[in-house]
C-alpha positions in Angstrom: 0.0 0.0 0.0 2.7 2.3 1.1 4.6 1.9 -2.5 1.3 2.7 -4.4 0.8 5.7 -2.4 4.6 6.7 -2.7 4.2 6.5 -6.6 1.0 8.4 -6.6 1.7 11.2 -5.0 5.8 11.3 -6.9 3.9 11.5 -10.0 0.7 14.2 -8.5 3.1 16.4 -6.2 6.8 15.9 -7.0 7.7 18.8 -4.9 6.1 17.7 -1.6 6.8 14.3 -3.2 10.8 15.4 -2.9 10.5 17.3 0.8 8.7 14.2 2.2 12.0 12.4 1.2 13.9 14.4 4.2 11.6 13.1 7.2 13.8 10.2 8.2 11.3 8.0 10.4 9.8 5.4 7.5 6.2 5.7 9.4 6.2 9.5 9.7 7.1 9.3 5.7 4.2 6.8 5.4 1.7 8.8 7.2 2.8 12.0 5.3 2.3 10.4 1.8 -0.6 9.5 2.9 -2.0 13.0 3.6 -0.7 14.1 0.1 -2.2 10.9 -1.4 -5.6 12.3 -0.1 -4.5 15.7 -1.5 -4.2 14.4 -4.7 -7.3 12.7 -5.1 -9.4 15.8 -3.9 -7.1 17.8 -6.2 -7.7 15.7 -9.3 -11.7 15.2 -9.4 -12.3 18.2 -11.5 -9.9 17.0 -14.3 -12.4 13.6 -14.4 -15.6 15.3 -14.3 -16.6 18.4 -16.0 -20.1 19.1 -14.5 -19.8 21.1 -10.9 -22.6 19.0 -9.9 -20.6 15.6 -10.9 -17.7 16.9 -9.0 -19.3 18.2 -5.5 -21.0 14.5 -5.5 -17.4 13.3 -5.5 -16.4 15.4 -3.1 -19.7 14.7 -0.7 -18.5 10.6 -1.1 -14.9 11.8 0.4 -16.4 13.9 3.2 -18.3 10.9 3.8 -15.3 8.9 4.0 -14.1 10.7 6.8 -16.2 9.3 9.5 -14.7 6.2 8.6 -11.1 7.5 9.0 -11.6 9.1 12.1 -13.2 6.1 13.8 -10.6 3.9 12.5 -13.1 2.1 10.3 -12.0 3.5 6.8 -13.8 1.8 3.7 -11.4 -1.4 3.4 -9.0 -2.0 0.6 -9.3 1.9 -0.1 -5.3 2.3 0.2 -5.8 6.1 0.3 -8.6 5.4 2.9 -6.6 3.0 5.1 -3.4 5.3 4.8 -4.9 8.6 6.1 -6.9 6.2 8.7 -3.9 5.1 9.9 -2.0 9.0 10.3 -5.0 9.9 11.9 -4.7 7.1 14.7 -1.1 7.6 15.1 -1.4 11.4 15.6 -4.7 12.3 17.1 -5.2 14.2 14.3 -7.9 16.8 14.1 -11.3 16.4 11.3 -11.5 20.2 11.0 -8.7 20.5 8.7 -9.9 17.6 6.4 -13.5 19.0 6.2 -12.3 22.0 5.8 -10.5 21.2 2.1 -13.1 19.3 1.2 -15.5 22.1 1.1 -12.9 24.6 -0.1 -12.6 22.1 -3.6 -16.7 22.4 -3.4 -16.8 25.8 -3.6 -13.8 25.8 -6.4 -15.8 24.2 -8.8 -18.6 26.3 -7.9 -16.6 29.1 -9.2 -16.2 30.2 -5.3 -12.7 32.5 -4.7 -10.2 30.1 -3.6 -9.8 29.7 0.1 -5.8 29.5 0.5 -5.9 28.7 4.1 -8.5 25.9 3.5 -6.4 24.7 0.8 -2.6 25.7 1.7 -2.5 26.5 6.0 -4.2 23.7 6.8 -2.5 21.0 5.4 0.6 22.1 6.0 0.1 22.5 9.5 -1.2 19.1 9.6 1.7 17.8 8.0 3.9 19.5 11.0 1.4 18.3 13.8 2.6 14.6 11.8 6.3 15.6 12.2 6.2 17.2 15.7 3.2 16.9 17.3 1.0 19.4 18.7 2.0 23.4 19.5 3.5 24.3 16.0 0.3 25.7 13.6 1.2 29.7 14.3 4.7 28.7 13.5 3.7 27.7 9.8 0.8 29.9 8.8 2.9 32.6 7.2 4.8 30.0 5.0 1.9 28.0 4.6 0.2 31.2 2.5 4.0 31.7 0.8 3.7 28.5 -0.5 -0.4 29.3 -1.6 0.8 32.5 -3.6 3.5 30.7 -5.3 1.0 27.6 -6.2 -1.4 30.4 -7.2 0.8 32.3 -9.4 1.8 35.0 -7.2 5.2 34.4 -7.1 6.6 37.9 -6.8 4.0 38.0 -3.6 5.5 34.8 -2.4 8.9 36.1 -2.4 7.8 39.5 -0.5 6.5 37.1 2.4 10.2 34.9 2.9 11.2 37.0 5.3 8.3 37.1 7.7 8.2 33.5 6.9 11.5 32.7 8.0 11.1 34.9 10.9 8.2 32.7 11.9 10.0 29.3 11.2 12.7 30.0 13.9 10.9 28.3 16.6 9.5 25.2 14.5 11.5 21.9 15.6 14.4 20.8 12.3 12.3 17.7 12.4 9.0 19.2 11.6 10.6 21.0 8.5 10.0 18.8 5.7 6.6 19.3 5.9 7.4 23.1 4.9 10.5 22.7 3.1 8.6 22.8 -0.6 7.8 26.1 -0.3 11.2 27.4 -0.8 10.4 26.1 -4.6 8.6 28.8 -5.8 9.6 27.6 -9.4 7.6 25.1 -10.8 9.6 24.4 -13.7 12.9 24.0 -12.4 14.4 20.2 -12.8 14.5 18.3 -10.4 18.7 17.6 -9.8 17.9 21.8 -8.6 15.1 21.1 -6.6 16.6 18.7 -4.7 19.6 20.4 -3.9 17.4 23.3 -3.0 15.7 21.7 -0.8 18.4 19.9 1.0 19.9 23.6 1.4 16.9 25.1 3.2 16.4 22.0 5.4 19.9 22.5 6.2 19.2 26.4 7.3 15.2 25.5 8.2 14.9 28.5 6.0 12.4 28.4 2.9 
């Protein structure tokens, strides 16, 4: 299962795909790619469908899904499903987050403004509460919406908030950073021998 999701999410997110390589505990990794694996899914629905209506129905079976998940009863063989499950059980992780994008993609298709916090913050800082447990999600909020300009095509924006960004990261734990180190790639299109050595640079500063 883990292999599957690992190859999913390499080929939907390389970038997180690549900072996800730097968390050195193999079940922290695995409970990471899961979270992106779910990512992924949400984030490809409205390249299958092209009615709204078709795609909110989608996205009402995955909000669903997450009573499952958080009672550790996920819809079986559902790798995605039983990966997330099994990050939620080993964290405590919170639902709010999860609901939270889910209705953020809703309201995408519905031609609603996108809700970067819903979309960007609150992964992110789930991601961290993965890597270092609880106490860290005012840490990573100014990054987190770095990262969301840059995805967004605001990358001049982006580069304005570094700074405060950085400033922020000072107090987040070097374990916890490669669930933020991706945002230091504000450039898409750079190949990936660059990324990687960008990335090993800023989680060898914990700067982005």
């Amino acid at each position: 299962m883990t292999v599957d999701l690992d190859a999913q999410v390499r080929a939907a997110d390389p970038d997180r795909w690549l900072s996800s390589r730097f968390v050195a505990d193999v079940q922290a990794r695995a409970d990471l790619i899961a979270l992106y694996a779910f990512e992924a899914e949400l984030l490809a629905i409205p390249t299958r469908v092209t009615q709204p209506m078709l795609a909110e129905m989608r996205y009402t079976w995955w909000a669903e899904q997450m009573e499952g998940v958080f009672d550790n009863t996920p819809r079986v063989g559902h790798p995605v499903l039983e990966g997330l499950t099994a990050a939620v059980a080993h964290h405590g992780l919170d639902r709010a987050p999860f609901d939270a994008l889910i209705e953020a993609h809703i309201g995408r298709v519905h031609g609603e403004p996108h809700d970067l916090d819903a979309f960007y913050v609150g992964p992110m800082q789930v991601a961290v509460r993965m890597l270092a447990g609880e106490g860290h999600q005012a840490a990573v909020a100014e990054v987190g919406r770095l990262w969301a300009l840059s995805q967004t095509g605001r990358v001049d924006e982006a580069r304005a908030r570094a700074g405060a960004a950085n400033a922020a990261l000072k107090g987040l734990p070097p374990a916890a950073f490669p669930a933020v180190a991706h945002a230091a790639l504000i450039r898409s299109d750079e190949p990936e021998p660059v990324k990687r050595l960008r990335l090993f640079w800023s989680v060898l500063r914990g700067r982005v």
